[in-house]
N, C-alpha and C positions, 0 to 999 in steps of 0.2 A: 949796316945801312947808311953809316956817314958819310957823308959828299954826293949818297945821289942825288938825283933832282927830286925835287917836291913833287911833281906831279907822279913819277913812278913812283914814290913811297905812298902816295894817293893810291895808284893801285896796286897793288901790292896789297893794302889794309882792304882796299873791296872785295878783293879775291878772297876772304874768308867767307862770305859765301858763295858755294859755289858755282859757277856758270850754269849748270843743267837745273838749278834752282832758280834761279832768275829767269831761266828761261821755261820753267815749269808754270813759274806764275802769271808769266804773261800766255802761255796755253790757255790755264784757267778763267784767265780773265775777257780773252779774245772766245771762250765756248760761252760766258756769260752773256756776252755785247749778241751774237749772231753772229754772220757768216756779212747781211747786211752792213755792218757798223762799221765808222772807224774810230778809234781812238788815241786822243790827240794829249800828249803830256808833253810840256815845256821844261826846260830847265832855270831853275831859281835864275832870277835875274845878279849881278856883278848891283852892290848898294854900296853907294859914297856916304861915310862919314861925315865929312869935312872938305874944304875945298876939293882935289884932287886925292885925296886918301879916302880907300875905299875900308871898307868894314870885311872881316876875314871871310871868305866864301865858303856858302854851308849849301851844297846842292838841294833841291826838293825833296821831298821825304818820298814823294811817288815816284818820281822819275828814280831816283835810286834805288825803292822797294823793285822794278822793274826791270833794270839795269847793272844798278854798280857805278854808271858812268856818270863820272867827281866833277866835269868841267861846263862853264856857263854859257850861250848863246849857242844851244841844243835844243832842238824836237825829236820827241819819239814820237813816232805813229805804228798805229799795228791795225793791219788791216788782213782780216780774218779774210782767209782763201784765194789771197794774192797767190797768182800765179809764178810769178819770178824772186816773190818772197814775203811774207806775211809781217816781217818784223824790219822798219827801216826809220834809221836814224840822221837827222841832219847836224850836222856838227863843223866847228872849225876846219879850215884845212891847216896842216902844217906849213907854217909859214919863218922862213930862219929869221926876219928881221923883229919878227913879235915876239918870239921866242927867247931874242936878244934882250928883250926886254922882261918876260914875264915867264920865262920859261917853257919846259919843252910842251907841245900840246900832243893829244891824242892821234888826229884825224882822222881821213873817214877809213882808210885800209885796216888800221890798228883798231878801231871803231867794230869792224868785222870781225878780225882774226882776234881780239883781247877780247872784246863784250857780246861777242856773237850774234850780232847784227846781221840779218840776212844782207842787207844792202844798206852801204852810207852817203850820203852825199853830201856837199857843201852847205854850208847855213845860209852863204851870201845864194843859192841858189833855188831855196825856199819857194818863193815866192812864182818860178817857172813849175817850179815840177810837183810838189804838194797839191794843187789846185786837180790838177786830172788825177790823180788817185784817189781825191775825195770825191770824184764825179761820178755817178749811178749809186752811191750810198745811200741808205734812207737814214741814218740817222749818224749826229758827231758825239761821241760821248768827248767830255773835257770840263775844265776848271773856269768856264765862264763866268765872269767876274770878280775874278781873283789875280790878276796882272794888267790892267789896263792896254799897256802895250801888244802884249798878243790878244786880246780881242778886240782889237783895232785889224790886227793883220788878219784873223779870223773873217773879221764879215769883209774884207777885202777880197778874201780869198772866194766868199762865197759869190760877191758880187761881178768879179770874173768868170764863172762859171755862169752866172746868167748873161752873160753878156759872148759869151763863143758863139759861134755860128750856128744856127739850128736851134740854139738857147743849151747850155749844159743841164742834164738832170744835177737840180740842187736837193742835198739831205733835207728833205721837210722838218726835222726833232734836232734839238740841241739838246742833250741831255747831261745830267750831272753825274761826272764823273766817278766822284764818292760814294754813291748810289751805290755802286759795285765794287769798285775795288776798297773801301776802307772795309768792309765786310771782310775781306782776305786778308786784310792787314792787322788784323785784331785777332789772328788764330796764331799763333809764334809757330815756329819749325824749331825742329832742335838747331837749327843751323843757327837760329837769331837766338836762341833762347843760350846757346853756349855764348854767344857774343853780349848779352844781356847780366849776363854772371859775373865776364870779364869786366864790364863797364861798371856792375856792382863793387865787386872787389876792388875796383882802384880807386872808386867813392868812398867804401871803407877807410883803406888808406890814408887816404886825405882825412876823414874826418877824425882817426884815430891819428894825425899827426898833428893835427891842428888843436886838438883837445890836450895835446904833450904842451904846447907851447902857450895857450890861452891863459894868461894869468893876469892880476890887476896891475895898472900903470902900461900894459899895452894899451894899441888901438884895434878896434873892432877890423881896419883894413892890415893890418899885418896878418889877421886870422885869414880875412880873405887872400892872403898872398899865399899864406902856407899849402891851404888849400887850393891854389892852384897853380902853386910848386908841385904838389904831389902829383896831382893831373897829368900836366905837361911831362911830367918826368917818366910817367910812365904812357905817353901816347897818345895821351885820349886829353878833350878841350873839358871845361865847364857846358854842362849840358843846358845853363840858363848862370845869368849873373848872380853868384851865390847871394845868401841872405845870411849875414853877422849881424846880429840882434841883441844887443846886451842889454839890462836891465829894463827900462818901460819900454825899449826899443820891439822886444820881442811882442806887441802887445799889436805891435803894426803888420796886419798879415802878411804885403807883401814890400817889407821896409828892404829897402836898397841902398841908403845913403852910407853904409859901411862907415862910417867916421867918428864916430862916440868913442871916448878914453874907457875903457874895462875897469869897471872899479870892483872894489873888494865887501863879497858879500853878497853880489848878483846872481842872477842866471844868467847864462849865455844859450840862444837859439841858433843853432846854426841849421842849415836848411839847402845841400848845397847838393849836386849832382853829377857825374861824367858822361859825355860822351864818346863813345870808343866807334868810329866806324859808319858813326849819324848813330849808335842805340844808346840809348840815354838811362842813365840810372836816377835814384834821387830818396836822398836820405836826411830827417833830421831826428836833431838829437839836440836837449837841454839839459845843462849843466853847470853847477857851482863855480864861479871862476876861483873861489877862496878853497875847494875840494871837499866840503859840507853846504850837502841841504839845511837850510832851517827850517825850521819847525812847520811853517805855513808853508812852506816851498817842497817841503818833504811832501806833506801833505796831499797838495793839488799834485803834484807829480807821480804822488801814487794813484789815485785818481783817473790819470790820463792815461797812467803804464795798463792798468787794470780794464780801459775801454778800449783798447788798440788790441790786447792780446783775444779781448773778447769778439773783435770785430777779426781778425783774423781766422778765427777756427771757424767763422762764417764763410769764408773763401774757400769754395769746395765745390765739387762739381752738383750740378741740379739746385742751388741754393742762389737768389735773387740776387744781381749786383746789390739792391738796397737794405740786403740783409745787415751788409757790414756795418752800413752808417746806423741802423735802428739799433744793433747790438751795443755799437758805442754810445749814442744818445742816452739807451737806457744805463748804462754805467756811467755817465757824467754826470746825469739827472740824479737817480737817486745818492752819487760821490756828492755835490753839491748839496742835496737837502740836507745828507747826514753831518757835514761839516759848518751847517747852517748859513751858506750866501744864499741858499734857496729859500724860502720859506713854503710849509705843507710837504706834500710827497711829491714821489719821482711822477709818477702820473697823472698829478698835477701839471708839471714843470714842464712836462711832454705834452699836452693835451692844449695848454695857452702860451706853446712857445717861449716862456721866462727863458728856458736855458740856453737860450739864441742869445743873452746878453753876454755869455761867457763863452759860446760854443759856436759861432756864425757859419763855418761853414762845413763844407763836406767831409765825407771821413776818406774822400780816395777817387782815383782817377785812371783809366785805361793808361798802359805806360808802355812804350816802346819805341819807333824814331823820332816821336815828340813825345817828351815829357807828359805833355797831357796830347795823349796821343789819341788818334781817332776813332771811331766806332759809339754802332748808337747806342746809348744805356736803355733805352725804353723802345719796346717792340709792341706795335698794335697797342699802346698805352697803359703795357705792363712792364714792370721793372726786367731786363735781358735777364736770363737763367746763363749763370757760370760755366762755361766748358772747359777742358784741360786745353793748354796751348794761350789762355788768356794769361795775361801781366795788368795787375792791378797794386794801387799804394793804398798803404794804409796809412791813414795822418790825422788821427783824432788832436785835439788839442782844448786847451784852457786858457783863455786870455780875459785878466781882470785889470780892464780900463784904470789907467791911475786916478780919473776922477769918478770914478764907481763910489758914488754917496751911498749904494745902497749894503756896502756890506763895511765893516771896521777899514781902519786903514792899514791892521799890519799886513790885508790879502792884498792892496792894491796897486799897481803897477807887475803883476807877477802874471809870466807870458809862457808856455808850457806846450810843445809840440812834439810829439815822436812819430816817425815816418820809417815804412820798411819800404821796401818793392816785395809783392807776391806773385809768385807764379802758380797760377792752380793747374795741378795733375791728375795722372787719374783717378786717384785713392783718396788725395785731399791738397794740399796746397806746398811749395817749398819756400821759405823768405829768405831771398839773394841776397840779403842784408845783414846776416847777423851777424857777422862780426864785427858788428857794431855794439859795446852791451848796452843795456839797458837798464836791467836793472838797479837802483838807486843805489845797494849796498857796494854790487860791481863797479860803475862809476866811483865811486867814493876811492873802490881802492887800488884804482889803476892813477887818478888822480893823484892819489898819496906818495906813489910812488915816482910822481916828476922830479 
């Protein structure tokens, strides 16, 4: 693949799933909307950095769950019992002088015959020809207020169709989008769920190479480099800015500053993810930088190993998303009375929230083209019932504030997270993670051996 161009290796990597798949979903989703509807998906806007340098381009997760198609100042529309074609895409046209500059682009023929677009046509041409295909619709499903820019052009577009001769029928409903389609987004296909594995496994990688080199007198961003040496090396980006966490660093949920010296004696949180394809993995793992637990650090880490694995055998089909985090709660709570930061029982400590001072948040999160990916957790104001084909993380954790007066000082500043990604099956659940270990003795002795 050396010397092609960036945008053909762009597709190339979409084409793992496959065309009749993408185009399965937008069936699915245009039989949801009606016959009435249309539905209106933008592609991620082109975001500047800094002066004139932009920030690297991550298409929309919808447009792409839809699609495939990697490139910016894009609309899809799908307009359920078009006659001349139900699925039609606006897009760049190939232009050799921009190309000159930014490479090759798709346009609208390639648009057809690559991503199978009933019909493409120009972006700059929007604004003529979009307007009568939304006219006699009753309703627009789309992402209203979520890009300023396109819903400027939005009620632009409506506001021309009241203004044609005779008055255009305008869609009375603006409806949201998510409504329907993140529902389909939250069932994996084997198709994402084999890409969900791969994206595991190179976060593996990384965090098993990163744990060869983490030793005291480095910097917390050298850990971050390794790990996203390994990434890059194998394809896939950082699925969010890793999280290098050494000693009271890791106490900070979602600590970013990556710059603290490693010193000897600490844990290290690492907390870091790939993405291969837009599907996001995301894994953490705490560990010794000296290659031994101490005593208190053993301790709370067993603690947290013990509420993770217990919240995992929760991840099963018919069993509540909220089972997981009650499972780990109750192994924190009663880990912390027995160890005494708690004072009284675990149902105590559960009943008046205490264990919220060492345990704040969740135990896990729907996971797939965004890390914290979409779908509702609570249905009719019941916790969602698990199906196979969902992806969930498991991330219990222990973090005792360094100025935690209320328990000795040897527990204090000590920060403890372990994270798989689960997928639940038919039978019970698989973790696309483990070759990450775990275990405290494991760690110790893969450690030993740097």
């Amino acid at each position: 693949m050396r010397g092609w161009p960036q945008q053909a290796q762009q597709r190339n990597r979409a084409l793992s799933i496959p065309p009749d798949e993408y185009a399965r979903r937008r069936r699915q989703l245009m039989k949801m909307a009606g016959e009435d509807a249309v539905l209106l998906v933008a592609a991620a806007p082109e975001r500047i950095r800094n002066a004139d340098a932009a920030w690297p381009y991550r298409q929309d997760s919808d447009l792409h769950y839809l699609s495939g198609f990697p490139e910016p100042d894009a609309v899809l529309a799908l307009l359920p019992g078009r006659r001349h074609g139900e699925v039609v895409l606006f897009c760049r046209e190939r232009d050799d002088e921009h190309e000159r500059w930014h490479g090759e682009s798709i346009g609208t023929e390639r648009a057809v015959s690559e991503h199978g677009m009933d019909d493409a046509f120009p972006i700059d041409d929007i604004d003529d020809i979009l307007p009568g295909m939304i006219e006699g619709r009753a309703r627009v499903y789309c992402h209203f207020g979520r890009e300023p820019e396109f819903d400027a052009r939005l009620l632009a577009w409506m506001r021309r169709l009241r203004q044609l001769r005779g008055g255009g029928v305008v869609p009375k409903e603006f409806v949201a989008l998510g409504h329907l389609l993140h529902d389909l987004r939250l069932y994996k296909s084997k198709a994402e769920l084999r890409l969900m594995r791969a994206s595991a496994a190179i976060a593996a990688e990384a965090h098993l190479a990163a744990m060869q080199m983490a030793r005291a007198g480095r910097y917390e961003y050298e850990v971050e480099a390794e790990l996203v040496r390994a990434m890059r090396g194998r394809g896939a980006v950082p699925a969010f800015p890793p999280i290098v966490a050494s000693g009271t660093n890791a106490c900070v949920m979602h600590y970013q500053a990556n710059r603290a010296p490693l010193r000897d004696g600490d844990l290290l949180l690492i907390d870091a993810g790939a993405e291969l394809e837009c599907y996001a993995s995301d894994i953490s793992r705490s560990f010794p930088l000296n290659g031994r637990y101490s005593r208190e650090q053993r301790a709370l880490y067993e603690v947290v190993l013990a509420a993770q694995l217990a919240a995992i055998e929760e991840v099963r089909p018919g069993r509540p998303f909220s089972a997981a985090h009650d499972a780990a709660v109750r192994m924190i709570a009663e880990g912390l009375c027995s160890l005494g930061l708690l004072t009284g029982d675990a149902d105590a400590a559960i009943a008046d929230g205490s264990y919220k001072r060492f345990f704040p948040a969740k135990t896990g999160h729907w996971l797939g083209l965004d890390v914290h990916d979409v779908g509702d957790y609570r249905i009719d104001g019941e916790p969602r019932i698990l199906e196979p084909g969902m992806v969930v993380t498991v991330e219990p954790g222990i973090y005792v504030q360094p100025g935690e007066r209320s328990v000795p000082e040897r527990w204090r500043g000590i920060g403890i997270r372990i994270e798989d990604d689960v997928a639940v099956t038919r039978d019970g659940n698989d973790v696309l993670t483990a070759a990450v270990p775990k275990d405290a003795e494991a760690i110790e002795a893969m450690l030993a051996q740097r």
